[in-house]
DRENTIKOL-973574 format. One record per residue (C-alpha): residue in three letters; x, z, y. Coordinates in nm, 2 decimals, always signed. Layout:
N
PT   type       c1       c3       c2
PT    ALA        X        Z        Y
...
This chain:
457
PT   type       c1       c3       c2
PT    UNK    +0.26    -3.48    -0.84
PT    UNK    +0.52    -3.21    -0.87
PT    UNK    +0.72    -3.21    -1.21
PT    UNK    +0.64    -2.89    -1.41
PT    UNK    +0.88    -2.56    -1.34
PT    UNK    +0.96    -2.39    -1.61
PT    UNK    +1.15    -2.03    -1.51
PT    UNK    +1.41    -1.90    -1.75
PT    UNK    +1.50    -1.48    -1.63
PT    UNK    +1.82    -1.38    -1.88
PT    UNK    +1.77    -1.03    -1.95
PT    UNK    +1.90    -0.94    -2.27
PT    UNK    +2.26    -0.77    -2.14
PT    UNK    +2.37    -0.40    -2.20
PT    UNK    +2.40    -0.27    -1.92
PT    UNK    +2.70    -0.03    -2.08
PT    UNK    +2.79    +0.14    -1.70
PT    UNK    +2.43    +0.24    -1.67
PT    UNK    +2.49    +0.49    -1.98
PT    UNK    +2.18    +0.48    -2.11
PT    UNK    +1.94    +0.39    -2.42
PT    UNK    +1.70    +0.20    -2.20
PT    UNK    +1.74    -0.16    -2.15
PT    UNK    +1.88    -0.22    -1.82
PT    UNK    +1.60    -0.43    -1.65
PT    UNK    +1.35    -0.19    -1.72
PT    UNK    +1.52    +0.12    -1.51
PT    UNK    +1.25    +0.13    -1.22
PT    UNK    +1.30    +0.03    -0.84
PT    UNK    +1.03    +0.10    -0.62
PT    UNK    +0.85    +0.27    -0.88
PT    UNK    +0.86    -0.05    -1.16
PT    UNK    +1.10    -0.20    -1.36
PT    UNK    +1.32    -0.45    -1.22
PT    UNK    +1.25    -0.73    -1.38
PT    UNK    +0.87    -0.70    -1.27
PT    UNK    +1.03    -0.78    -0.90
PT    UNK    +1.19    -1.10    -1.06
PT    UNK    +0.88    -1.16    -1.28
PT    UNK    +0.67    -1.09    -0.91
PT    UNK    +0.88    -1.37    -0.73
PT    UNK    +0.87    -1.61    -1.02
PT    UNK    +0.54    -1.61    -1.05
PT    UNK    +0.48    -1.69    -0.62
PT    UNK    +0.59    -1.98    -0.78
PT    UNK    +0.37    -2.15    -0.99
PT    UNK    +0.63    -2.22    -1.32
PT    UNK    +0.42    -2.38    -1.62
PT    UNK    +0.60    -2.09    -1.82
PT    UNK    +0.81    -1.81    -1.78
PT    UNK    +1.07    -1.77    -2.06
PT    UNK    +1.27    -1.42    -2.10
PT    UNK    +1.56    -1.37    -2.28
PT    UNK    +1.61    -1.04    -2.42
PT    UNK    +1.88    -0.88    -2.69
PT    UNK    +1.97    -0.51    -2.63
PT    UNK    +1.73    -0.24    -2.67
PT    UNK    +1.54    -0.51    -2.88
PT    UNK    +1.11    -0.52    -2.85
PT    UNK    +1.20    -0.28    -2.61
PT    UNK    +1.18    -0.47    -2.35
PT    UNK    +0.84    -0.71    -2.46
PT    UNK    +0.65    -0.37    -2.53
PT    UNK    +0.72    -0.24    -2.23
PT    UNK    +0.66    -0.55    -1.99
PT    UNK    +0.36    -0.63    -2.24
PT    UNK    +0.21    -0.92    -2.05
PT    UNK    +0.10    -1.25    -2.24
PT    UNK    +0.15    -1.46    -2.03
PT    UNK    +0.53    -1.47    -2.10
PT    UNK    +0.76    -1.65    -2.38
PT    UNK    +0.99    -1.42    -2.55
PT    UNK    +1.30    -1.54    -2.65
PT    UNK    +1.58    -1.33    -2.89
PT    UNK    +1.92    -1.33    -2.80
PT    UNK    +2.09    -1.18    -3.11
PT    UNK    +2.35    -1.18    -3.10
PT    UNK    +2.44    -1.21    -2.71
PT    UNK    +2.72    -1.50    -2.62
PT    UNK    +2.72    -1.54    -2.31
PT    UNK    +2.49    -1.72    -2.06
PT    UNK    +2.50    -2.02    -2.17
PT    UNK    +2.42    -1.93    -2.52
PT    UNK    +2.13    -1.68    -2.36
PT    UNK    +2.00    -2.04    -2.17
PT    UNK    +2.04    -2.25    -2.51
PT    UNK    +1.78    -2.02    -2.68
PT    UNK    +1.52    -2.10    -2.46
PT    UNK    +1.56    -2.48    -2.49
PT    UNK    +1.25    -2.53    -2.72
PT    UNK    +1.02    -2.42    -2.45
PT    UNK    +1.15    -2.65    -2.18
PT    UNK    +0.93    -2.91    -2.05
PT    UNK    +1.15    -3.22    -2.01
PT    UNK    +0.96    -3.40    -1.75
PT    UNK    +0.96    -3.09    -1.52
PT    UNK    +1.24    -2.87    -1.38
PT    UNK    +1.41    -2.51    -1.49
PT    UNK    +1.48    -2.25    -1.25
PT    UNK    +1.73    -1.99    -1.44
PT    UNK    +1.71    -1.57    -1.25
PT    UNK    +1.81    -1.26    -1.38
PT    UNK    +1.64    -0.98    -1.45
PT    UNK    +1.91    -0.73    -1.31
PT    UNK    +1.88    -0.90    -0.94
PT    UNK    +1.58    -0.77    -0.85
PT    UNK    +1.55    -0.85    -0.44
PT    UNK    +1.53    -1.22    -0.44
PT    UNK    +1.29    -1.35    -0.25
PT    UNK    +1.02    -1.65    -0.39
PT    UNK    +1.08    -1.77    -0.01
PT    UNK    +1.47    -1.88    -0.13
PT    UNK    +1.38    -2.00    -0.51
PT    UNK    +1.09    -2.28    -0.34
PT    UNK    +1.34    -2.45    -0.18
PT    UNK    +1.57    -2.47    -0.45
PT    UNK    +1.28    -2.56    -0.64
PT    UNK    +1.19    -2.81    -0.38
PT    UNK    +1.57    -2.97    -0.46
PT    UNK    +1.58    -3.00    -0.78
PT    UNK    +1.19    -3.19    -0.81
PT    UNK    +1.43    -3.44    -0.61
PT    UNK    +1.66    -3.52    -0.91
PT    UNK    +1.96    -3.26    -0.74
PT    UNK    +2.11    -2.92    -0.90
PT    UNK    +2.06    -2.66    -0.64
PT    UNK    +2.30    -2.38    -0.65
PT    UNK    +2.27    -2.05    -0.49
PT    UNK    +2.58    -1.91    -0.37
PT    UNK    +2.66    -1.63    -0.09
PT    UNK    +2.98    -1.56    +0.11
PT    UNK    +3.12    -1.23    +0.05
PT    UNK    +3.40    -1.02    +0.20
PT    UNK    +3.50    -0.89    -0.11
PT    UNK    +3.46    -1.18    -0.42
PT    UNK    +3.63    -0.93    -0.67
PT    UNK    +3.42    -1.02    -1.06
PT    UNK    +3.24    -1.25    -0.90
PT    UNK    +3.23    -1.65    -1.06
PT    UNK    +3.40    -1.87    -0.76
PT    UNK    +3.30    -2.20    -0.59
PT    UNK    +3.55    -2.43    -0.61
PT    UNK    +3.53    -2.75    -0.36
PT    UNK    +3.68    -3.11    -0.35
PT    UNK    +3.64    -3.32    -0.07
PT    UNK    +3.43    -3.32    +0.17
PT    UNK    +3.32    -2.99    +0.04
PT    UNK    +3.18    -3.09    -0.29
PT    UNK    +3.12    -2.86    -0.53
PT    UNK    +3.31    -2.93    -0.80
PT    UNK    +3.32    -2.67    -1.07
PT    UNK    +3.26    -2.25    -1.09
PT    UNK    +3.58    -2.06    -1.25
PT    UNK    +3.52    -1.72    -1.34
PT    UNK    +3.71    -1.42    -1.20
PT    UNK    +3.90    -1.37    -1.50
PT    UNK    +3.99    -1.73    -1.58
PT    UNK    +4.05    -1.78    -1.17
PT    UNK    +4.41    -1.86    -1.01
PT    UNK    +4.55    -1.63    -0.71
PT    UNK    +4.47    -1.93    -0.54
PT    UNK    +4.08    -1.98    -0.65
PT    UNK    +4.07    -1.57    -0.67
PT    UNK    +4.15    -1.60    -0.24
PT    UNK    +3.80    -1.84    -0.22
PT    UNK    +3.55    -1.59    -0.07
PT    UNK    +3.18    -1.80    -0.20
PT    UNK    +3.11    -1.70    -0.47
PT    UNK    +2.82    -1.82    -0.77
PT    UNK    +2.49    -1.55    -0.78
PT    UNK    +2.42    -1.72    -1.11
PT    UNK    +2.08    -1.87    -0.99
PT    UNK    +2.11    -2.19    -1.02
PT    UNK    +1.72    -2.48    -1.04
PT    UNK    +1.74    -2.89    -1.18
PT    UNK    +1.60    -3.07    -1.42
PT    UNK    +1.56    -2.95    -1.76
PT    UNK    +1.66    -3.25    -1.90
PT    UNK    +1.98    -3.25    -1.82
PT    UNK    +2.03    -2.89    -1.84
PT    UNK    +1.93    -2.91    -2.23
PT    UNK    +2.19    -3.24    -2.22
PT    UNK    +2.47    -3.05    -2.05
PT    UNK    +2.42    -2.64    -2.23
PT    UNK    +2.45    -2.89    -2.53
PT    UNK    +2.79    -3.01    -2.48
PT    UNK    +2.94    -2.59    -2.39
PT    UNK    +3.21    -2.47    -2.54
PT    UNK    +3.38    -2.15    -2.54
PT    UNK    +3.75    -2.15    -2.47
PT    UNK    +3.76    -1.89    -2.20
PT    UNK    +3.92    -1.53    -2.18
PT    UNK    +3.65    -1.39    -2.27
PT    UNK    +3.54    -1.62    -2.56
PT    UNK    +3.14    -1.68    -2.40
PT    UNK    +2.98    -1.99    -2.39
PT    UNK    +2.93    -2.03    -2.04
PT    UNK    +2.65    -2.17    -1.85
PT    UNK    +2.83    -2.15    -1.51
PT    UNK    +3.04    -2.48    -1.70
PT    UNK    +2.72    -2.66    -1.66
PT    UNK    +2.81    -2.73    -1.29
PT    UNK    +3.19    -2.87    -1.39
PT    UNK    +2.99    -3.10    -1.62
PT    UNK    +2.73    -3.24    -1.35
PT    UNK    +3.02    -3.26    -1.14
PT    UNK    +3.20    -3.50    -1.35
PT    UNK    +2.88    -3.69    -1.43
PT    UNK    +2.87    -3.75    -1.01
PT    UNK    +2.52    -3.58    -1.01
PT    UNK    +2.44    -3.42    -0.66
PT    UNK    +2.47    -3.01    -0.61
PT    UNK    +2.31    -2.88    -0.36
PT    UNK    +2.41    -2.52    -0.27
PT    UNK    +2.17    -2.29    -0.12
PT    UNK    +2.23    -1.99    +0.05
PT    UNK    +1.98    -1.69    +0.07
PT    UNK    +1.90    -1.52    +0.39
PT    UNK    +2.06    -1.21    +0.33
PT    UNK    +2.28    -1.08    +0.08
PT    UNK    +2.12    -0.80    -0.11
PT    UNK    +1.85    -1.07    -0.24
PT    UNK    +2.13    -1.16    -0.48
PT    UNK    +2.29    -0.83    -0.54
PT    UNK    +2.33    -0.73    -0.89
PT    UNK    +2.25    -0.42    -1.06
PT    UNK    +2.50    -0.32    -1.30
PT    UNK    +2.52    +0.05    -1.27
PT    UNK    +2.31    +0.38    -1.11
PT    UNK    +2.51    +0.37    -0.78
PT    UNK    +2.41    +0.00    -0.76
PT    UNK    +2.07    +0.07    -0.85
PT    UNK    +2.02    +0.30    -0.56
PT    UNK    +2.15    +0.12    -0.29
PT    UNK    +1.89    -0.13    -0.40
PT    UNK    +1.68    +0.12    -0.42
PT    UNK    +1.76    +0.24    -0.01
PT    UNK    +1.76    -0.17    +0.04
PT    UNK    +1.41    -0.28    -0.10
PT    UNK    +1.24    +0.04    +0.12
PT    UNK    +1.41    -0.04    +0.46
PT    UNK    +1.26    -0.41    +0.34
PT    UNK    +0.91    -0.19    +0.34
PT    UNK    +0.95    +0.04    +0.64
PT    UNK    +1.08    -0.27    +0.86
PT    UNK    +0.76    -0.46    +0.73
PT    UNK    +0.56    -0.18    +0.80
PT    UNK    +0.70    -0.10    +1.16
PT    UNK    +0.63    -0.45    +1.20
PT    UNK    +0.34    -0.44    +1.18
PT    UNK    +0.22    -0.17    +1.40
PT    UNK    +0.32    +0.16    +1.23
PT    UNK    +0.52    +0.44    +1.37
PT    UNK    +0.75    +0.58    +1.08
PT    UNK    +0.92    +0.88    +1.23
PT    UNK    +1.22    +0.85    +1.05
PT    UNK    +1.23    +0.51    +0.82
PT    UNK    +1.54    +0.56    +0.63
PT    UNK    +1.35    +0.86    +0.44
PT    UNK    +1.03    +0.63    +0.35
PT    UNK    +0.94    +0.55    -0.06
PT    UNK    +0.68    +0.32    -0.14
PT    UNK    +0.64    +0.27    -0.51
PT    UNK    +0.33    +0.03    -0.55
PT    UNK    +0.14    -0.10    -0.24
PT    UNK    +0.08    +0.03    +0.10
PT    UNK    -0.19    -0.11    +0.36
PT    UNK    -0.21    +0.04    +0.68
PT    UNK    -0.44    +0.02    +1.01
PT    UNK    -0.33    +0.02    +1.36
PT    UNK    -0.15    +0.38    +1.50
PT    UNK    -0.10    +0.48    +1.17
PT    UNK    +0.18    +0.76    +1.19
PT    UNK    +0.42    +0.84    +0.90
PT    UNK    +0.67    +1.17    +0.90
PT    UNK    +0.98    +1.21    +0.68
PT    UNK    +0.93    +1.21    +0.29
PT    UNK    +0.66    +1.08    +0.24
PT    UNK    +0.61    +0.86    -0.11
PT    UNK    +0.31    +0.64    -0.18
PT    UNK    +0.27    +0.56    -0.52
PT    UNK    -0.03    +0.30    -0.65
PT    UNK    -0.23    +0.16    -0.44
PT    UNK    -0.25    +0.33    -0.08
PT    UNK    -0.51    +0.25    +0.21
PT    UNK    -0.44    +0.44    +0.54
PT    UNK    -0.76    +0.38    +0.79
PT    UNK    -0.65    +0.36    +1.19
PT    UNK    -0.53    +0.65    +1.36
PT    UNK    -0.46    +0.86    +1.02
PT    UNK    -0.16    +1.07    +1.05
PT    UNK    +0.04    +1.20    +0.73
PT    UNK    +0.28    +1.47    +0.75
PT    UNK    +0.62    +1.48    +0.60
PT    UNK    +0.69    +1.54    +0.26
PT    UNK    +0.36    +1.43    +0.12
PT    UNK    +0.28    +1.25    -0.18
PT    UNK    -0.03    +1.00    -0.20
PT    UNK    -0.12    +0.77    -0.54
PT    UNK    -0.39    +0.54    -0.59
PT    UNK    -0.57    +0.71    -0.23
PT    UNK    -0.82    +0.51    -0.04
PT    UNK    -0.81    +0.74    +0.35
PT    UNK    -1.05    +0.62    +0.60
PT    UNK    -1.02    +0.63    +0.99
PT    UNK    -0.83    +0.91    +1.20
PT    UNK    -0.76    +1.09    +0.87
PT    UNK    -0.52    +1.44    +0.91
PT    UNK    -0.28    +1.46    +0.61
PT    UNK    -0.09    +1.76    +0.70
PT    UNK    +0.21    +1.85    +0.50
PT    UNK    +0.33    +1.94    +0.15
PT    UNK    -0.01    +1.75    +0.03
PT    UNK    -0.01    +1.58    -0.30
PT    UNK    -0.35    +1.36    -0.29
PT    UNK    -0.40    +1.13    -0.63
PT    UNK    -0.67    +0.92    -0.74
PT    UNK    -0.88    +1.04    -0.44
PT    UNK    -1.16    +0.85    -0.14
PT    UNK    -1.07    +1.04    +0.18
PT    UNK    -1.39    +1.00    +0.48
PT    UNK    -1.27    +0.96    +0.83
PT    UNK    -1.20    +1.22    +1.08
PT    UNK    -1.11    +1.46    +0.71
PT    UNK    -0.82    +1.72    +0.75
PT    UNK    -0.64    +1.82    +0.45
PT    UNK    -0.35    +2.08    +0.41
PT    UNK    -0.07    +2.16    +0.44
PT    UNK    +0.02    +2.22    +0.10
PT    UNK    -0.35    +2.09    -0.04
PT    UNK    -0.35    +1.91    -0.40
PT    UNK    -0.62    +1.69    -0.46
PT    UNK    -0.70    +1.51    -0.79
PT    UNK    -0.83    +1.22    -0.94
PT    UNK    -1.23    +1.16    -0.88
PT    UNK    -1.25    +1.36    -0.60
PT    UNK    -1.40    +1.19    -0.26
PT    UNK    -1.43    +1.39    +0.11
PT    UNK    -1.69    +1.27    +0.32
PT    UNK    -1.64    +1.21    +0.71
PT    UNK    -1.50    +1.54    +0.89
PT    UNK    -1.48    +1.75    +0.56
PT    UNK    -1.16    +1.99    +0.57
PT    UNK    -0.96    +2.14    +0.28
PT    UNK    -0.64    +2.40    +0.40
PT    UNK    -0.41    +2.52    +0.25
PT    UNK    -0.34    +2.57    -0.12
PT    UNK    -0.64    +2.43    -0.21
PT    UNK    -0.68    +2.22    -0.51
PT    UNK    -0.99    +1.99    -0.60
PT    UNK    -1.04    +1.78    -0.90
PT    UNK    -1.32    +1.52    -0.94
PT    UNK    -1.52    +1.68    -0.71
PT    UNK    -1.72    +1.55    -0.43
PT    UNK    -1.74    +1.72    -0.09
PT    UNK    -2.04    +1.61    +0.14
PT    UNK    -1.98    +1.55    +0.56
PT    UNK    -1.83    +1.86    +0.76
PT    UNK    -1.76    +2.10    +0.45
PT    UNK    -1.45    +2.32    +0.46
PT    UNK    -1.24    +2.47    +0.19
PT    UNK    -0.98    +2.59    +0.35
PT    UNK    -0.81    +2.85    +0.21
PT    UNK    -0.67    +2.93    -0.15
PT    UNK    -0.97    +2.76    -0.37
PT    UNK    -1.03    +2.56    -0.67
PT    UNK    -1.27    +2.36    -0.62
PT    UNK    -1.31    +2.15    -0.99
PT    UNK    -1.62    +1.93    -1.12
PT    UNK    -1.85    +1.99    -0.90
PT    UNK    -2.07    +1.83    -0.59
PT    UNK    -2.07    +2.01    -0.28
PT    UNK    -2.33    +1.91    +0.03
PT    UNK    -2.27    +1.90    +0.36
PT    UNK    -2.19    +2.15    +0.62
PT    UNK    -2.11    +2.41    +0.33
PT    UNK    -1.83    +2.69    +0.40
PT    UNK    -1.65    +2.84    +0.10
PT    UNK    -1.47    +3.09    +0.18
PT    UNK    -1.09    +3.15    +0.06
PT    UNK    -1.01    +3.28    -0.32
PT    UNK    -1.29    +3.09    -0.45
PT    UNK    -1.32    +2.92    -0.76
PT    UNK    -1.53    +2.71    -1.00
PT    UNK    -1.50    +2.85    -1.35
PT    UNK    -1.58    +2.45    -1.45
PT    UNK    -1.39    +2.52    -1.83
PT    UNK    -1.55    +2.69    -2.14
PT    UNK    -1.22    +2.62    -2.41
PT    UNK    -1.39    +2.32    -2.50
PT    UNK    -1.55    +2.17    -2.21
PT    UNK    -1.63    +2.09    -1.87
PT    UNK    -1.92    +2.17    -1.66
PT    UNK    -2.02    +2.06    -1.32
PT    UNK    -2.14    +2.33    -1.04
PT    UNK    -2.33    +2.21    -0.75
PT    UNK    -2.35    +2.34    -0.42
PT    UNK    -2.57    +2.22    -0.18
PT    UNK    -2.59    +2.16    +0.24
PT    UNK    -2.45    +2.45    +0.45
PT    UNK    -2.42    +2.69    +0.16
PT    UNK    -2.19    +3.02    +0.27
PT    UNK    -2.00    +3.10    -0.02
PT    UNK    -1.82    +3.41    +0.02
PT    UNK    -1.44    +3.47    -0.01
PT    UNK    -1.31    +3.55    -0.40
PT    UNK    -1.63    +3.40    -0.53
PT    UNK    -1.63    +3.26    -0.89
PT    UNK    -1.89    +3.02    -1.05
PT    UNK    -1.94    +2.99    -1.35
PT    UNK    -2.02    +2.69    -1.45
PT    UNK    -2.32    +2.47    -1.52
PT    UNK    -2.45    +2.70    -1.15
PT    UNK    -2.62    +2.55    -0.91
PT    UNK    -2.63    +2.73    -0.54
PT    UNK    -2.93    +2.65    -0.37
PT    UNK    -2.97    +2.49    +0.03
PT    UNK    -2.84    +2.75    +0.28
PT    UNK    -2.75    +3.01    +0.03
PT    UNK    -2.51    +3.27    +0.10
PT    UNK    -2.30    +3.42    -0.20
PT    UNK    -2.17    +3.76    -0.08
PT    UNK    -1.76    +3.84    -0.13
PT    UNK    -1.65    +3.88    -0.50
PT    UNK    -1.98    +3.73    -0.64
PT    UNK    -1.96    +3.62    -1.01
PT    UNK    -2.27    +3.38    -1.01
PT    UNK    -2.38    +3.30    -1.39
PT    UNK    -2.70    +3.20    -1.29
PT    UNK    -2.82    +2.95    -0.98
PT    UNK    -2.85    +3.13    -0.65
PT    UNK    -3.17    +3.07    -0.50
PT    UNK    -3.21    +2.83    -0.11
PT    UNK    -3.20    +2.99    +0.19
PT    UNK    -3.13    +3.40    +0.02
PT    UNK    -2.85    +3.61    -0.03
PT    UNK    -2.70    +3.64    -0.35
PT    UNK    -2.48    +3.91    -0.48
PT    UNK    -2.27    +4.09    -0.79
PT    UNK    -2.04    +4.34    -0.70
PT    UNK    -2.00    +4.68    -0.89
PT    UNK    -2.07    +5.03    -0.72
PT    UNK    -1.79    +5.13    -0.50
PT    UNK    -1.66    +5.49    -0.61
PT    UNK    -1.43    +5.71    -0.48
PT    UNK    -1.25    +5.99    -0.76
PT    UNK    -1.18    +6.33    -0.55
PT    UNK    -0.84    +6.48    -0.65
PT    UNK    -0.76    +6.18    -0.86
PT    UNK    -0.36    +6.15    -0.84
PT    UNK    -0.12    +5.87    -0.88
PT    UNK    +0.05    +5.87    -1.22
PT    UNK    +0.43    +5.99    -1.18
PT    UNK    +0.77    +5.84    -1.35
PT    UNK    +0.87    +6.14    -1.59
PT    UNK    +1.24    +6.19    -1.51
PT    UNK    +1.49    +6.13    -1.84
């Protein structure tokens, strides 16, 4: 039987260079904070418990995760690592092992924490560290013989010699919590910059002849740090070229996959086609064969098979039949759903309303609360006058209804099976099946009327 994991992410620093008032592990990435990617990977896992450390920003951070599944521990006031690690010593299981994160390292992958997981359920400490070009403020990894790690001195504390060492300590680090609690115990904190810390835990396991294991990730952003805005975008650019190589992967054709954002999740069928700027927000279905056009925004959108997105579209909340065409520049709203074939052009805008197989909207309409049947035409300029002040009413249109262009209805209307509502109709009142229905005043013409003239100062 595996022993119990129990996962300890430290998130209770500053952050000063960010400059801001929000805790630091809550700015988003890919649409979320960043410690919900660490809290993501943990939990691929399996830990008995995770533990997070917070301090600055205080419940901040706990109100904003707001999960209950998760042990919050106070930092106050912050001490270092070590001191961060100590406060969560009461919730370690002793018989299992602790795998410590951060919650400013947002990219690393569950795939690289199981097997150091998988070391330390063998009685080892296993240590990630990564090889860098440029070590600068970065803790180093300094070897005996054989190439046994022996101890981690931090950049400040480090020699010219041990500052020339190029691995370098991400500060994720898995063994048993036994020892852990035995050696975070035993820190002290004569060091320049007067911290208790936990990177001295390795020194002591060295000198206790216990085994350390280094790991290595399989590529360096997983354990790149987030300490500033800068930083934070380049993980930003990182985690979505992660995405669009996933997707591409998979079958996908992104036209230009450096300009990609997906901020939730996105599931795709086969010859799905993506332009430039597009961001998916929520949770995204694209059928097969559905194109989107650049610069589009889609949230929480389910879009069946051989779907046309044109550009400029923002769709949100919205069910999307197959074979539909929508935009360019088309908003659509939560609750509204487009059976098979339906179009919707240009600025258009629907809210909760459903649109039945083959209907158009296609030019400069509203379209809001209402249920429109199939094969109806309504004609540019229209608009459903769903809003009284105080509150909504639905208007229903049924099959192959003409409604004319600048037509408003005023809602609760019904417009009966193959109605036609001539151009500029007000309808207050439902329009019968199968007639023509009209309101439009008397068309005059004023003889000798003239055009009123500036008076000159």
């Amino acid at each position: 039987m595996n022993a119990p994991l129990t996962t300890i992410i430290l998130a209770a620093g500053k952050g000063t260079r960010m400059k801001s008032d929000l805790p630091k592990v809550l700015h988003p990435l890919a649409g979320k904070p960043m410690i919900s990617h660490v809290l993501d990977s943990a939990g691929q896992l399996g830990p008995e418990r995770i533990c997070v450390v917070y301090g600055h920003g205080g419940e901040a951070l706990p109100q904003s995760i707001n999960r209950g599944d998760l042990v919050w521990v106070l930092q106050e006031p912050q001490l270092g690592t070590g001191h961060a690690v100590q406060q969560a010593v009461p919730h370690l299981d002793m018989t299992g092992v602790c795998l410590i994160l951060y919650g400013d390292v947002p990219l690393i992958r569950s795939e690289t924490l199981q097997e150091m997981v998988l070391i330390a359920r063998e009685g080892a400490i296993a240590l990630l560290t990564v090889k860098l070009a440029d070590p600068a403020g970065y803790g180093r990894i300094v070897r005996g013989a054989g190439g046994r790690v022996e101890r981690i001195v931090e950049h400040k504390d480090a020699s010219a010699e041990e500052l020339a060492i190029q691995e370098v300590n991400t500060g994720i680090l898995c063994m048993p919590a036994a020892k852990l609690a035995g050696w975070l115990a035993q820190l002290g904190n004569d060091n320049a910059q007067g911290e208790y810390y936990l990177t001295d835990v390795i020194g002591m396991a060295a000198e206790e002849g216990e085994r350390i294991l280094p790991c290595h990730p399989a590529s360096e952003w997983e354990v790149m740090g987030v300490n500033s805005r800068a930083q934070l975008a380049e993980l930003e650019r990182r985690h979505q070229r992660n995405t669009a190589d996933a997707l591409m992967t998979a079958g996908v054709t992104l036209i230009d996959p450096a300009r990609l954002d997906v901020r939730g999740s996105l599931d795709c069928g086969r010859d799905v086609l993506i332009d430039a700027n597009c961001v998916f927000e929520g949770r995204v279905v694209l059928g097969d064969k559905t194109v989107v056009g650049a610069n589009c925004v889609l949230k929480d959108v389910e879009v069946g098979t051989g779907v046309t997105i044109k550009p400029f579209c923002h769709i949100d909340g919205a069910r999307i039949g197959a074979g539909a065409i929508i935009g360019p520049y088309a908003r659509i709203r939560p609750g509204t759903e487009l059976a098979e074939e339906a179009h919707v052009g240009n600025f258009v805008e629907l809210k909760n309303a459903q649109v039945g197989f083959n209907s158009k909207i296609n030019h400069l309409s509203y379209v809001g609360d209402a249920t429109v049947g199939r094969k109806v035409n309504i004609g540019a300029g229209t608009i459903t006058c769903n809003y009284d002040g105080a509150n909504k009413h639905r208007t229903v249109i049924e099959d192959e209804a003409f409604i004319g262009s600048d037509t408003q209805l005023v809602a609760p209307v019904t417009v009966g099976k193959g109605a036609t509502l001539g151009a500029g109709t007000t309808l207050t009142k439902d329009a019968p099946a199968g007639e023509l229905t009209l309101s439009r005043a008397k068309q005059l013409t004023i003889p000798g009327w003239k055009r009123p003239v500036k008076k000159s100062k």
